[in-house]
C-alpha positions in Angstrom: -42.8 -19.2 18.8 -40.5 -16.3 20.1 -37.4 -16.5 18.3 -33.9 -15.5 19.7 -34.0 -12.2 17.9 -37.0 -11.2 19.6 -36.2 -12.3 22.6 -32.9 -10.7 22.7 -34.5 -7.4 22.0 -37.2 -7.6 24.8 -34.5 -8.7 27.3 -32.6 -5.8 26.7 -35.8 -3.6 26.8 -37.0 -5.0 30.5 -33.3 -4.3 31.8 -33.3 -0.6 30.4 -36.6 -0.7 32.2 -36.1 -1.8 35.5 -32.6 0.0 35.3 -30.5 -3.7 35.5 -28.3 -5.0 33.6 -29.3 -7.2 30.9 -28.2 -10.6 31.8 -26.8 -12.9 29.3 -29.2 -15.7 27.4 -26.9 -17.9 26.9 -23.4 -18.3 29.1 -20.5 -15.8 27.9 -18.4 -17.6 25.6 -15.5 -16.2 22.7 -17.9 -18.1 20.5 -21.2 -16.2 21.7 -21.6 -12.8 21.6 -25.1 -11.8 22.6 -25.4 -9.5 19.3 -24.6 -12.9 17.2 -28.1 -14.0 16.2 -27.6 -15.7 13.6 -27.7 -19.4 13.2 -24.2 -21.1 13.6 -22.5 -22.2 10.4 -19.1 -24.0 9.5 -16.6 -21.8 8.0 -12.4 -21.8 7.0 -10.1 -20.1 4.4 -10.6 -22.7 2.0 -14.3 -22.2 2.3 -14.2 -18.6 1.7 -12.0 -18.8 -1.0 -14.1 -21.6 -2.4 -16.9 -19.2 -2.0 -15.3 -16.4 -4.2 -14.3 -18.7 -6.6 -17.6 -19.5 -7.4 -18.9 -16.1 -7.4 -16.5 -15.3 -10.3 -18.0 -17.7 -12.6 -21.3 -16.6 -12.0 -22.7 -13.0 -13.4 -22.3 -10.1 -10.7 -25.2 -9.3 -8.2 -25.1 -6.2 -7.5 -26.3 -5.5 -3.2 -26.2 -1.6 -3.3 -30.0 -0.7 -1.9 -32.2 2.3 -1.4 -31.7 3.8 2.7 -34.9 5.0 3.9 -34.9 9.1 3.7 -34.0 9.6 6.8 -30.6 7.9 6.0 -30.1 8.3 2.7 -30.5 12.4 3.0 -29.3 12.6 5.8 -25.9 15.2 6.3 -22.1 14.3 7.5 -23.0 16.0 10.3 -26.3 13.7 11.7 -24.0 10.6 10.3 -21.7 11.8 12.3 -23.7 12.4 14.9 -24.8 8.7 14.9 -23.5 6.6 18.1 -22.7 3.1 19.1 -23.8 1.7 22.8 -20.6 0.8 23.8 -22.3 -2.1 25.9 -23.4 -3.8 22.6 -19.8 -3.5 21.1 -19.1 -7.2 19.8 -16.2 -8.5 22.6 -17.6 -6.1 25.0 -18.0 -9.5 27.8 -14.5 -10.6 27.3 -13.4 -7.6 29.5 -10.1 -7.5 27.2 -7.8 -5.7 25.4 -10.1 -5.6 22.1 -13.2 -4.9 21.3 -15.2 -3.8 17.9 -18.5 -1.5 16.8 -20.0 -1.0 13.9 -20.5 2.0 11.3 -24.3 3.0 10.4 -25.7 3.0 7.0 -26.4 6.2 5.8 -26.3 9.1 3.4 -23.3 7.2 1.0 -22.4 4.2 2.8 -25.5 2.2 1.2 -24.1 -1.3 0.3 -24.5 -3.4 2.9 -22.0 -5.2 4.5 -22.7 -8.5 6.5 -21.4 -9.3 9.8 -20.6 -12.5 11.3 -18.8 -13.5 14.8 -16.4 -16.1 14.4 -15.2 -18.7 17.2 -11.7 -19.5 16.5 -11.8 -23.1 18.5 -15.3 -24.6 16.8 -14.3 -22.5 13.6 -18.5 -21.8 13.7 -20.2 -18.4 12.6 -23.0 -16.5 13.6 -24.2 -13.8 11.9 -24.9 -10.5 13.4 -28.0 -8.5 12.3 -28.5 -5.1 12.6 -31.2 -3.3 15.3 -31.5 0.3 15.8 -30.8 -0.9 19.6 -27.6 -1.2 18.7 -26.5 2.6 18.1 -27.6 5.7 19.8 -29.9 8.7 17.9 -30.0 11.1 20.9 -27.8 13.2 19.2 -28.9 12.3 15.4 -31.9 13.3 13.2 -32.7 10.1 12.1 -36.4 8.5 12.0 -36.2 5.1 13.0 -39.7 4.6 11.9 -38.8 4.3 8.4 -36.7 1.8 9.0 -38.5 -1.4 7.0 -36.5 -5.0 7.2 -34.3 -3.8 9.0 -32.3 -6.7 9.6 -31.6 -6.5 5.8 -29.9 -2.9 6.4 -26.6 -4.3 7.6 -24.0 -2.3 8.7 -21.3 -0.2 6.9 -18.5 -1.3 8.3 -16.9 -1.7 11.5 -13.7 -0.5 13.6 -11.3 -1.6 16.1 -10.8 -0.2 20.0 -7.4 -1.1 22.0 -7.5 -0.8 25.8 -7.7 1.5 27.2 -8.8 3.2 25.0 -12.1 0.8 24.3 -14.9 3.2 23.3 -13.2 6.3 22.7 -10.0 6.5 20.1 -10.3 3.6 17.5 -7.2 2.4 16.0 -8.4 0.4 13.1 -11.2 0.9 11.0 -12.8 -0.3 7.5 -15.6 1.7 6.0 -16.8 2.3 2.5 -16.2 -0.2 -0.9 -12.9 -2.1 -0.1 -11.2 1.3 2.2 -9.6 0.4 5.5 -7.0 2.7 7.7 -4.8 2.3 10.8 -3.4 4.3 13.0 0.3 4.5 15.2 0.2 5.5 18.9 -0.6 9.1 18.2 -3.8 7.6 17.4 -3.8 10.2 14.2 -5.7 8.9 11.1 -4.1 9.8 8.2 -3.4 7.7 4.5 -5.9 5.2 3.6 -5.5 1.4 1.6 -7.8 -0.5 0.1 -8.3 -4.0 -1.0 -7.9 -3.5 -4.2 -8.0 -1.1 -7.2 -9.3 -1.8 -10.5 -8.8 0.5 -13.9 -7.7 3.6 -11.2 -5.9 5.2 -14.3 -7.1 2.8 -16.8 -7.6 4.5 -20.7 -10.3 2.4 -21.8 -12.5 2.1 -18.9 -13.4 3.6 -16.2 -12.6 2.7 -12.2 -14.3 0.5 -10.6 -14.5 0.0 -6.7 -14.9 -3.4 -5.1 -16.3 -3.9 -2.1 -16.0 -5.7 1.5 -19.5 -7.1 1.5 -18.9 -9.2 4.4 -16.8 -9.8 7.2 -16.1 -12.7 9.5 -14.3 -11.5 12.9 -12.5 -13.7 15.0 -13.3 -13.6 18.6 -9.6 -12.8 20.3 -8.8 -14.5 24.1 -8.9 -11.4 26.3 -5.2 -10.5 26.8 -4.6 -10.5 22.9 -4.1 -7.5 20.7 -3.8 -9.6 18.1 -6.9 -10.5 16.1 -8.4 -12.5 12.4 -11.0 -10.8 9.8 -11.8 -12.5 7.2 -13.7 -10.9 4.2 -15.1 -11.0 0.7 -14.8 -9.0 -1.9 -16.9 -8.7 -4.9 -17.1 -6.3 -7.9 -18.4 -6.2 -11.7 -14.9 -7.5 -12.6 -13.5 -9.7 -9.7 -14.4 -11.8 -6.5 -11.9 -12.5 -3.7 -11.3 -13.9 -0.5 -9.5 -12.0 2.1 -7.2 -13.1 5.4 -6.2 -10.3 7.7 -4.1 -10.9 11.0 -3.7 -7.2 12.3 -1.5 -6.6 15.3 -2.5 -3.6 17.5 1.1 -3.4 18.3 2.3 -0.6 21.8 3.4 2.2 18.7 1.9 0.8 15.4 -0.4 -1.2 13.4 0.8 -4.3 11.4 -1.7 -6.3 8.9 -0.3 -9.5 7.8 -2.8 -9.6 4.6 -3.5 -13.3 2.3 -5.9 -12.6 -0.8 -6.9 -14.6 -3.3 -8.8 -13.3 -6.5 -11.1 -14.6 -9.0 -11.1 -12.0 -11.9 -15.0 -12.4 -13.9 -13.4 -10.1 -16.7 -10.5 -9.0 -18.1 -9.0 -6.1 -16.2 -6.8 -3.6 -18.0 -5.2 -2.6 -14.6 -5.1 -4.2 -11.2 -3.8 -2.5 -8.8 -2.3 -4.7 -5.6 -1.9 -2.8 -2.0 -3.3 0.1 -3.2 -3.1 3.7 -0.9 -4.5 7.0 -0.8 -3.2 9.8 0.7 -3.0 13.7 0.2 -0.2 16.5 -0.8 -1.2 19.9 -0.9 1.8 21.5 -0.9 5.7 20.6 0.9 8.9 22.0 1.2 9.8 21.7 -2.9 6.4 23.4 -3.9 4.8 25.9 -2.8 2.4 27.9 -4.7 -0.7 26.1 -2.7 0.9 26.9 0.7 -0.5 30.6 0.6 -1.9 29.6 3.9 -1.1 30.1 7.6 0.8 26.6 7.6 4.4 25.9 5.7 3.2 22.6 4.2 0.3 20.5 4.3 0.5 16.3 3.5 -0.5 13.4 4.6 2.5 12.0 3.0 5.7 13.5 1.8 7.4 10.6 -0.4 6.9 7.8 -2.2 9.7 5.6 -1.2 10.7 2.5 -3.0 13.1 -0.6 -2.6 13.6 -2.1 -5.6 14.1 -6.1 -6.1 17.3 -5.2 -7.8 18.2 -3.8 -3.8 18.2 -0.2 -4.9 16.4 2.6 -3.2 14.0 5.5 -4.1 13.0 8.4 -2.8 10.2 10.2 -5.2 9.1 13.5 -3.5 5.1 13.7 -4.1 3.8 16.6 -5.8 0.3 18.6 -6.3 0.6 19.2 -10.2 -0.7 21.4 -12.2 -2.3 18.9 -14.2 -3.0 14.9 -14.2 -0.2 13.0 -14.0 0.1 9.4 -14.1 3.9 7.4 -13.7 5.2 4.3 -13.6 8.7 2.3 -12.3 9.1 -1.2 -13.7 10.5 -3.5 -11.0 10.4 -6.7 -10.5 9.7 -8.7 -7.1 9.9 -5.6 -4.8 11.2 -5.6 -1.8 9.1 -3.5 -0.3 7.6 0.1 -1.4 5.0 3.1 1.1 3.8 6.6 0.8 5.4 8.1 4.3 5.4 11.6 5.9 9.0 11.7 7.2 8.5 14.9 8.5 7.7 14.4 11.9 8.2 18.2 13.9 4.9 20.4 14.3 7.3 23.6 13.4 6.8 21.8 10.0 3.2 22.3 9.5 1.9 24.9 12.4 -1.3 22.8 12.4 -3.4 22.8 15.5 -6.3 20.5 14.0 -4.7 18.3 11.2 -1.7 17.7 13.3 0.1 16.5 10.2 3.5 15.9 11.8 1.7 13.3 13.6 -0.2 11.1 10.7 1.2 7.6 10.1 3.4 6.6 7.0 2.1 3.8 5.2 4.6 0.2 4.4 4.2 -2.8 1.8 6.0 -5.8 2.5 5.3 -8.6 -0.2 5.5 -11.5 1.6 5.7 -14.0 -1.8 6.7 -13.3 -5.2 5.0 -10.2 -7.1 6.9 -11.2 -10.2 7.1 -8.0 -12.9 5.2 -5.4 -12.9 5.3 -1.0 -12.0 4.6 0.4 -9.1 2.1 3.4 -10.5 1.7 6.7 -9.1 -1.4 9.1 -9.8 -1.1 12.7 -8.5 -4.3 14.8 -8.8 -4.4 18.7 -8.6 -5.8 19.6 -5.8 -6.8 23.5 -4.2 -7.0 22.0 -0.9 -6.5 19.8 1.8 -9.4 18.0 2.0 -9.1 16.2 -0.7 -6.9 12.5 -1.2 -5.1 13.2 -4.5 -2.2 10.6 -4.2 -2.6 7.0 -5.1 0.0 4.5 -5.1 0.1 0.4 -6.2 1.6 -2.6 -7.7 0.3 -3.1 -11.3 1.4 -6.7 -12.1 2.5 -7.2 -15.3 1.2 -10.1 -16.3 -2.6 -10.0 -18.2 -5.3 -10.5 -15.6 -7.7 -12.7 -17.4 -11.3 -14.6 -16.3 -10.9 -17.7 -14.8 -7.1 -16.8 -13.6 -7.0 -17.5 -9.7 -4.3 -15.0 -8.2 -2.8 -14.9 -4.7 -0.5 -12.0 -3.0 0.5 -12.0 0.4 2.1 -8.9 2.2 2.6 -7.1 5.3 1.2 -3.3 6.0 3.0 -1.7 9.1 1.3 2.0 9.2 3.6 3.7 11.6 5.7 7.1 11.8 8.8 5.9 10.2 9.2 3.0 7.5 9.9 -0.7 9.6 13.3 -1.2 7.1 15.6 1.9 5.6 18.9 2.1 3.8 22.4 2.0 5.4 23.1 4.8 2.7 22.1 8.3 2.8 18.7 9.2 2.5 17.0 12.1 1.5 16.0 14.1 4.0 14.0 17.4 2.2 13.7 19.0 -1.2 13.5 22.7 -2.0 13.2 25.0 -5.1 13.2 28.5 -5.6 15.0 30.9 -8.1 17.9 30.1 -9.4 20.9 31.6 -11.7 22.7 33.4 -9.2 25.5 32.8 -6.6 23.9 30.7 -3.6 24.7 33.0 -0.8 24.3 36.6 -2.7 21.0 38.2 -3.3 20.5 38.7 -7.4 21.8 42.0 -6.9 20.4 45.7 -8.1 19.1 43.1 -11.0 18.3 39.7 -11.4 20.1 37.1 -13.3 19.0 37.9 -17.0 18.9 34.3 -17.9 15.5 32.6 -16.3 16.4 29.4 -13.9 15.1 27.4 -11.0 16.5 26.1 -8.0 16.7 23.2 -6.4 18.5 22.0 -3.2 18.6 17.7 -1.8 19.4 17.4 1.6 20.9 13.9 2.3 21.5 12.6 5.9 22.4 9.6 7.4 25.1 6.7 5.8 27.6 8.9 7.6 27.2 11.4 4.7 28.3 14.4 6.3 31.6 12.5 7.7 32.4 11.4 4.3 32.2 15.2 2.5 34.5 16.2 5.8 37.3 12.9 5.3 36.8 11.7 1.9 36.3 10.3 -0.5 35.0 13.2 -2.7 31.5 12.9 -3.5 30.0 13.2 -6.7 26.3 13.8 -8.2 25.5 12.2 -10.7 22.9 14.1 -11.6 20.4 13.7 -14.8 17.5 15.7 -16.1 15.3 14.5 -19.4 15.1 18.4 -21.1 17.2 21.6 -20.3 20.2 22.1 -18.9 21.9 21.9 -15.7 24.6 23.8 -14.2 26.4 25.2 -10.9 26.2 21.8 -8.8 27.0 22.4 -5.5 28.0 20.4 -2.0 27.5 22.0 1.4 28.3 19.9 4.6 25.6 21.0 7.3 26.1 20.8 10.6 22.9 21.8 12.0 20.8 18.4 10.1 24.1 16.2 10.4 24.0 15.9 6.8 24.9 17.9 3.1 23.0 19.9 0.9 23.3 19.4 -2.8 22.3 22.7 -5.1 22.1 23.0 -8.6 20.1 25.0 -11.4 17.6 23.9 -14.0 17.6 26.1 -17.1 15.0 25.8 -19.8 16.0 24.9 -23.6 12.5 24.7 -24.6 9.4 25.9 -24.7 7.5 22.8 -22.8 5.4 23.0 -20.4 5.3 18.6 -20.2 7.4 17.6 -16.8 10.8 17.1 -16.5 12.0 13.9 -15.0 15.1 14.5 -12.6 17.4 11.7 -11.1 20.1 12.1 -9.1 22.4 9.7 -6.8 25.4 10.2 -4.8 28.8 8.3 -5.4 32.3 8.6 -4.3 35.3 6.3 -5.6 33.1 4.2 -7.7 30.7 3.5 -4.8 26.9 4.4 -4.0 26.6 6.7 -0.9 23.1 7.5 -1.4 19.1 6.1 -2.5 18.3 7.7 -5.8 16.7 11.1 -6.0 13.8 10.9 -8.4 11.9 14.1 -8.9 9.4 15.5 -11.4 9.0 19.6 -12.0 6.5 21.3 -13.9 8.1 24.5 -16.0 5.7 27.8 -15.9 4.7 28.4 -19.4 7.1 30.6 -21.6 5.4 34.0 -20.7 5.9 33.2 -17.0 9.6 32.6 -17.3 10.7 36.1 -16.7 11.9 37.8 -13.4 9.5 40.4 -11.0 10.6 44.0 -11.6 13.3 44.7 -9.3 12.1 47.3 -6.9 15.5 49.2 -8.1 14.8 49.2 -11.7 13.6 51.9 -13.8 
C-alpha cells in the first residue's frame, strides 16, 4: 500500500512534470498543511509539560547524529547557499499574513529538531518530516544521494516571514541548541536569546547548552500576525516545556514566553532569559576602534530596573580580560541589553548597519524572587564575535525533582517599551585627564597620570533644572583611587548636561575599578545610576607620550 508520504512526493513530482500546480490531497484546512505527514495526535500545555516532567526523571538521551559528508563538511558558504521552495513553506495555502520555512541540517546544526503542525481548534498534531523536495540545491554542493533515512534528518530549526515580505526578509527565527532572535521594522538582526543557560560562568563545571528538540507551530487564521510555538527543551541537566505567543507587531517583535523546567541535576547556575550580544568598542573605549568606523556594538548598555524602582545604566565594555559581575535584586521589574545609539554618523557602517540592530527587553511577568542579574564580558579583537551575555540567576538552589516556572515578556525593538521619568544617560567618554577641560595640557602634560571621564544625562528636564535650580549634585563613588575636578556643563546642542571628572590612580592594580555615580538636587534623585567599570593600564603604561615640544 502507497502511503501518504509517497504519495505526496509523486504528486508533487507529476505537477513539476507536466508544469501544473500540484493540487492539494486532502482540502486546505489551518489544520492540514500538505507538508504535515505525520499521523494526527492529541496535544496541550499540560501535555507537554507532563512530557518534560517525565523526561527529567528518566536518564538523558542524547539525539545529536552523524550528517552524511556532504552535510556535515560542508562550508558556511554551501549552508548558506541552501534554499527553501517557498511553495512548500508551512502556511503557504492560507494566503496570509504568516508563513514559516525551515533551516537545513548541516555542517554544525546536527541535532535534530522535530516538527509538528498544530491545529488550534481540534488541538491535533501532525508531524512534518523532512524531504530533500523541500529545499532547493541548485545553488549548493550538497549530494543528496547520501542522504539515508532521511525522514530521521529533521530539520534545524525554522523561521518566521510577515507579509509582505513572505519569502524574502524573515523576522523571527530559532536555529541552533535553545538560540532564537527577532527583529524590529528595520528588519536588522542583531542580539540573540536563548531558552536557557546552564553553568555560562559556572566554577565547577563547564556550560552546557540545551536544546529546542522539537517544536509544535500553531496554524494562525490568515489576517493574524500573531502566532503559538510550543517547544521542548532537553539537556544533560534539565527538561522543560515551552509556550511562546510572539506578536509580529507594525515596528517590533514581542514574545509573551511561559516555561516550565524539570531540573535532572543539580545546577550550580541557571541562567533565566538569557542574551547574547556583541561590544567591540563604543564611545567610553576605544583602543579596538582602530578601524574605519567610530564604534562597533550590537548593544551599548546593559540597563536595569530594579524591584526596589531604581534604575541602571551599566555601559558594556570589551575588557582586557574575563570578567564576570553580578547585581543582587530582587523581583525585577524589568532589565535588556539595548543599543540606544540610533544615528549611522555613529558607526559609519555600510554593511553592519549597527545603528539599526534591535535592543533587547525582559519583562517578568510573575515573581522571580531573589537572585543577580549576571553579566559576562569576553575580550574580543573583533566584531564577529558575541562576547556579552546577560541573565537572571535565581537565587534559590536549583535541585532534581524541583519543578520551576517563569513567565516574561521580550519586546526586541529600537528603544526599551518602559524608561525613567528621570535623566538618563545618554553617552560615556574617557580620555586623558589632569588638566583644565577646555585647555590643551600645554608645552607639557599634567605631571601627575589621570583619566577622564565625561556622563552625558538627558531627558527628566535635566538641562532646565542645571539652568533654574535646584543645584545639582554628583554623588559620585569609585572603589580605589581618587577622584577630583567634578564638573557640570549644561549642553544645548543634546538638550541635556555633561558631568566631567578625573580618576587618579593610588595603586598599583591593574583589577577594575567599580564607579557609581547618581544625580541629586535638594535631597531628591534627578537621575538612574551610572554604574561603570574601568580597567587601569599597568604601572609602566601610566606615563604621558613625549610632548612634541620637549627636549
Amino acid at each position: 500500500m502507497m502511503d501518504r508520504r509517497t504519495l505526496l512526493k509523486r504528486s508533487l513530482a507529476l505537477a513539476a512534470f507536466y508544469g501544473l500546480p500540484a493540487a492539494p490531497l486532502l482540502a486546505a484546512t489551518r489544520d492540514m498543511p500538505e507538508i504535515a505527514d505525520g499521523e494526527p495526535s492529541d496535544f496541550s500545555f499540560e501535555w507537554l509539560q507532563r512530557l518534560a516532567r517525565e523526561m527529567a526523571n528518566s536518564s538523558y538521551q542524547n539525539n545529536v547524529r552523524e550528517l552524511p559528508p556532504t552535510l556535515a563538511n560542508m562550508p558556511p558558504q554551501d549552508y548558506n547557499a541552501i534554499g527553501y521552495d517557498a511553495g512548500h513553506s508551512l502556511w503557504h495555502d492560507l494566503d496570509g499574513k504568516l508563513d514559516v520555512q525551515f533551516f537545513h541540517v548541516g555542517m554544525g546544526f546536527n541535532q535534530p529538531v522535530r516538527m509538528f503542525a498544530l491545529d488550534p481548534d481540534s488541538r491535533r498534531a501532525r508531524e512534518i518530516h523532512f524531504d530533500p523536495s523541500l529545499f532547493r540545491y541548485d545553488q549548493a554542493d550538497v549530494d543528496v544521494s547520501q542522504f539515508e533515512n532521511e525522514e530521521t534528518l529533521g530539520f534545524a530549526g525554522f523561521r518566521v516571514f510577515k507579509a509582505p515580505s513572505l519569502t524574502e526578509r524573515d523576522i523571527v527565527s530559532f536555529l541552533g541548541a535553545s538560540y532564537f532572535r527577532a527583529v524590529d521594522d528595520t528588519y536588522q538582526y542583531g542580539i540573540s536569546a536563548r531558552g536557557l543557560a546552564v553553568n555560562t560562568f559556572a566554577e565547577s563545571t563547564k556550560e552546557e547548552f540545551p536544546t529546542y528538540t522539537r517544536f509544535w507551530l500553531e496554524t494562525p487564521t490568515p489576517d493574524s500576525t500573531t502566532f503559538t510555538a510550543y517547544a521542548l527543551l532537553d539537556s544533560p541537566k534539565v527538561a522543560g516545556a515551552y509556550r511562546f505567543v510572539i506578536h509580529c507587531e507594525a515596528e517590533r517583535v514581542v514574545m509573551e514566553i511561559d516555561k516550565h523546567l524539570y531540573p535532572r541535576e543539580a545546577i550550580e547556575q541557571l541562567g533565566i532569559a538569557p542574551m547574547t550580544s556583541m561590544f567591540s568598542c563604543g564611545t567610553h573605549q576605544r583602543r579596538m576602534c582602530d578601524t574605519i568606523h567610530p564604534q562597533i556594538h550590537d548593544s551599548d548598555r546593559l540597563t536595569m530596573w530594579r524591584g526596589n524602582g531604581e534604575w541602571v545604566c551599566r555601559p558594556l565594555n570589551n575588557p582586557p580580560k574575563l570578567q564576570y559581575n553580578s547585581f543582587a535584586d530582587d523581583a525585577p521589574k524589568g532589565f535588556g541589553l539595548l543599543q540606544t545609539e540610533r544615528d549611522f554618523d555613529a558607526y559609519e557602517d555600510v554593511i553592519g548597519n549597527y545603528h539599526e540592530r534591535p535592543s533587547l527587553w525582559v519583562e517578568p511577568r510573575n515573581d522571580w524572587g531573589k537572585g543577580d542579574l549576571q553579566l559576562m564580558e569576553i575580550p574580543t579583537t573583533g566584531e564577529t564575535m558575541d562576547n556579552i551575555v546577560a541573565f537572571w540567576k535565581p537565587s534559590q538552589a536549583i535541585e532534581p525533582g524541583d519543578s520551576l516556572n517563569f513567565a516574561y515578556r521580550l519586546y526586541w525593538s529600537a528603544q526599551a517599551p518602559v524608561t525613567t521619568d528621570l535623566a538618563r544617560v545618554r553617552a560615556t567618554r574617557s580620555g586623558m585627564g589632569g588638566f583644565t577641560e577646555g585647555w590643551a595640557p600645554g608645552e607639557h602634560y599634567p605631571e601627575e597620570w589621570a583619566r577622564r571621564f565625561a556622563v552625558d544625562y538627558v531627558g527628566g528636564d535635566i538641562l532646565q533644572i542645571a539652568k533654574n535650580g535646584p543645584p545639582i549634585m554628583a554623588q559620585l563613588e569609585v572603589s580605589r583611587g581618587k577622584t577630583s575636578d567634578i564638573q557640570i556643563f549644561q549642553v544645548e546642542e543634546f538638550d541635556g548636561i555633561r558631568v566631567i571628572f578625573d580618576w587618579y590612580p593610588t595603586q598599583d592594580s591593574v583589577d577594575p575599578i567599580d564607579m557609581r555615580m547618581v544625580l541629586e538636587g535638594d535631597g531628591d534623585t534627578l537621575s538612574e545610576t551610572w554604574l561603570y567599570q574601568y580597567f587601569p593600564p599597568p604601572p609602566d603604561q601610566r606615563e604621558h607620550p613625549p610632548h612634541p615640544l620637549d627636549d
